[in-house]
C-alpha positions as CSV (number, residue, x, y, z in Angstrom):
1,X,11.2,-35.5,10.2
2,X,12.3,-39.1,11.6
3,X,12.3,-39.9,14.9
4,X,15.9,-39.2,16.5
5,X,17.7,-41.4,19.6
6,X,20.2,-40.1,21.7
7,X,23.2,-43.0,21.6
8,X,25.3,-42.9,24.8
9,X,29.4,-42.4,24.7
10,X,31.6,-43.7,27.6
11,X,32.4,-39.6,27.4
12,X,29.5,-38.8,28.9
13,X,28.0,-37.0,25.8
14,X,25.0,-38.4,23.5
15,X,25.1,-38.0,19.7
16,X,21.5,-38.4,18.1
17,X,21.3,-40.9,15.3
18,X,18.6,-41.9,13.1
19,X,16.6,-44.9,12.0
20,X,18.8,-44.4,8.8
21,X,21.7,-45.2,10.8
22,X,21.1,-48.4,12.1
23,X,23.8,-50.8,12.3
24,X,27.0,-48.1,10.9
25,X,29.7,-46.2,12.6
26,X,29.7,-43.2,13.8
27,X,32.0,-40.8,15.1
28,X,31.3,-38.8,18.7
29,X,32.1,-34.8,18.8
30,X,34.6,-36.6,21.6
31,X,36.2,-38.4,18.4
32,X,35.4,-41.9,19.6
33,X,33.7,-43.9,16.5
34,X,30.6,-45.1,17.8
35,X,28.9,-48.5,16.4
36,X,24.9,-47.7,16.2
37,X,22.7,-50.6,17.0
38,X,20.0,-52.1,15.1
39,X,16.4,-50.8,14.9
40,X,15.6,-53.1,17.6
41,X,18.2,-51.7,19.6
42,X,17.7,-47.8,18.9
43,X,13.9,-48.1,20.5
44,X,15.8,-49.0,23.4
45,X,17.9,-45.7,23.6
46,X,15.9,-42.2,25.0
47,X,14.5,-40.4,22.3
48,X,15.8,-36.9,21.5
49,X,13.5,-34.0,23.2
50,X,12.1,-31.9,20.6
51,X,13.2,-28.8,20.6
52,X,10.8,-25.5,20.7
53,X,11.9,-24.6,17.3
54,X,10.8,-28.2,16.0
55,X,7.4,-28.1,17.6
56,X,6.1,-24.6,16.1
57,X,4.1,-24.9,12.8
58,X,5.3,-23.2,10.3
59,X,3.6,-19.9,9.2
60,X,3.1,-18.6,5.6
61,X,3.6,-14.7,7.1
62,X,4.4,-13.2,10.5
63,X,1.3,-12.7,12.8
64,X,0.9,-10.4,15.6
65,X,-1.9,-11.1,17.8
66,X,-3.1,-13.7,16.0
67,X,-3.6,-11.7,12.7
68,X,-1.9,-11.9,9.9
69,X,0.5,-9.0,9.1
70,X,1.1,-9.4,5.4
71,X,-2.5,-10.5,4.6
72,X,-3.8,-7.3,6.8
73,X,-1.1,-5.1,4.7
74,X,-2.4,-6.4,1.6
75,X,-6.6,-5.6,2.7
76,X,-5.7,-2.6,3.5
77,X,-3.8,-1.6,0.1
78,X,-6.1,-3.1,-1.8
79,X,-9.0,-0.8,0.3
80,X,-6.7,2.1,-0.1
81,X,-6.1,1.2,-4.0
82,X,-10.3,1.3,-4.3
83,X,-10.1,5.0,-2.8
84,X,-7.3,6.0,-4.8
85,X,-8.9,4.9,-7.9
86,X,-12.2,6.7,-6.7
87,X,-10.6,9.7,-5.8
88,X,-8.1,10.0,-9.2
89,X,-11.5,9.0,-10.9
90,X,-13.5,11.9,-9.8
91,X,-11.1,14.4,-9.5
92,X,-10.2,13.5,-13.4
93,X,-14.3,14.0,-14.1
94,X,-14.1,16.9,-13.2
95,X,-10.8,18.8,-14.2
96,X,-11.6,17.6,-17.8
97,X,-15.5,19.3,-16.8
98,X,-14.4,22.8,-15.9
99,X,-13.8,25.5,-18.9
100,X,-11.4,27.6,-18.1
101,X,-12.0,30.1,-21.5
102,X,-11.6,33.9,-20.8
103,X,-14.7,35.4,-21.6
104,X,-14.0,38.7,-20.7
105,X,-13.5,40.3,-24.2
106,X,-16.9,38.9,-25.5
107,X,-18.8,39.7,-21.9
108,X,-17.6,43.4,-22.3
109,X,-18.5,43.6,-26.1
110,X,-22.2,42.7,-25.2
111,X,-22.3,45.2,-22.1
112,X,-20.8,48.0,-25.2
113,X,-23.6,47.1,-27.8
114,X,-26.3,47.0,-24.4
115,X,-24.6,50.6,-23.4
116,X,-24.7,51.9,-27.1
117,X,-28.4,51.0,-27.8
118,X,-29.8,53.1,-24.8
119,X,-30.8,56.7,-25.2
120,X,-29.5,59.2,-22.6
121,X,-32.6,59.7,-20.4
122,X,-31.8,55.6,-20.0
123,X,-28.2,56.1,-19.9
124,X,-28.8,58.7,-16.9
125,X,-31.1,57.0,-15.1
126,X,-29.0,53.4,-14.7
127,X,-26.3,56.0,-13.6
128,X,-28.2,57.3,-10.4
129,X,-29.6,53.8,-9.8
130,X,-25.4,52.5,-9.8
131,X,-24.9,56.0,-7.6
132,X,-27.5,55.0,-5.0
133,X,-27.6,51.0,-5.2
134,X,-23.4,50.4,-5.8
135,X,-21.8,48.3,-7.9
136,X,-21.6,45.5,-5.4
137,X,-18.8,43.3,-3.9
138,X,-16.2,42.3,-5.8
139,X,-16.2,38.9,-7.4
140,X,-13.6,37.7,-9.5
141,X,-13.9,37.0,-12.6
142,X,-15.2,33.6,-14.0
143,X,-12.4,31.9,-15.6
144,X,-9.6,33.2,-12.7
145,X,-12.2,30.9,-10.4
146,X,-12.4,28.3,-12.7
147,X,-8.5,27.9,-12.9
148,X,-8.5,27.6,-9.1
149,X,-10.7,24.7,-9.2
150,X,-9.1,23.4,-12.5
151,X,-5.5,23.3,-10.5
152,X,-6.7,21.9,-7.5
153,X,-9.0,18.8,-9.3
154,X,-5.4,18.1,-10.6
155,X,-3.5,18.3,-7.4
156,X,-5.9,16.2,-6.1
157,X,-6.4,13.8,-9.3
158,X,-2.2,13.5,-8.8
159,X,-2.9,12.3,-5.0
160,X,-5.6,9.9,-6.1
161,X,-2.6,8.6,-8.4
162,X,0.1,8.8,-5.9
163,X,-2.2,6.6,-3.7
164,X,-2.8,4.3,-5.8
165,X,0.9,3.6,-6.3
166,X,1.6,3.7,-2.7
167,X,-1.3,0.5,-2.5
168,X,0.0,-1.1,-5.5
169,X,3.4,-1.3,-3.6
170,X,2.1,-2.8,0.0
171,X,-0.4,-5.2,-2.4
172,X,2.4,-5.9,-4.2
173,X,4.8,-6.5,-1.1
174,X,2.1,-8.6,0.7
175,X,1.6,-11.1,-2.1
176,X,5.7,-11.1,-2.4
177,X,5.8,-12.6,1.1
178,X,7.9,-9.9,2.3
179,X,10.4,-10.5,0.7
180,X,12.8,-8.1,-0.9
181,X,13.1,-7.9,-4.2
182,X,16.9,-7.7,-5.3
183,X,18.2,-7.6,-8.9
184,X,21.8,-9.3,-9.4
185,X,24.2,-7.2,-10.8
């Protein structure tokens, strides 16, 4: 930016020319056309103050206390996009690791060939060691568990995703400047 002089108006107001300007007319907000001296002449005249505006530095993003808001967005979604990944990752491992075949049919058919191979004095005797021992606490059954833990390794594989997207979005915004991104219609 070129320096700028303040020329005086027998108004009373100042009008700030340029080096440009030497030696045209002018025209005061007062309306009275003003003849601008040389360059010789305008080193003569007070120089224009700058103004607090004109003396800040221009910033590429907003900064609060000295940091960088859109750069600190954009670490922190790409630190969230590396958990995201990790957590989708594992979470994907292991819902495609977990079988979740009923095996009832085929556990009960072995217990019946097991059952039908035993004489009666056998037969009798597991019967008074079940009286006197118990079956013992329920559990349920295998593949009922293994749903459960299929269902939620895909919840939580979805909110590995859903985190990544959400990270993908302030990385993306941070490298956009902040801006807003508008499509004309």
């Amino acid at each position: 930016m070129s320096q700028r002089y303040l020329l005086p108006c027998s108004c009373g107001l100042t009008t700030p020319v340029t080096i440009s300007q030497a030696g045209t007319n002018i025209q005061c907000s007062c309306g009275q056309s003003l003849q601008v001296p040389s360059i010789r002449g305008l080193k003569a005249l007070p120089p224009e103050k700058e103004t607090e505006v004109s003396r800040q530095k221009p910033t590429k993003g907003a900064e609060y206390n000295g940091v960088n808001v859109l750069g600190a967005i954009f670490v922190i979604g790409a630190v969230l996009l590396a958990v995201g990944i990790g957590i989708a990752g594992w979470n994907g491992y292991v819902y495609s690791q977990i079988d979740t075949k009923d095996y009832d049919q085929e556990l009960a058919a072995e217990d019946e060939k097991g059952i039908e191979g035993l004489n009666i004095m056998q037969l009798y005797s597991t019967w008074k060691y079940l009286e006197q021992a118990g079956i013992g606490e329920y559990h349920p059954p295998y593949h009922v568990v293994a749903r459960e833990q299929s269902a939620q390794a895909f919840r939580l594989l979805l909110g590995g995703v859903g985190l990544c997207l959400v990270a993908l979005a302030m990385c993306t915004y941070s490298v956009l400047g902040g801006r807003s991104v508008r499509r004309s219609t």
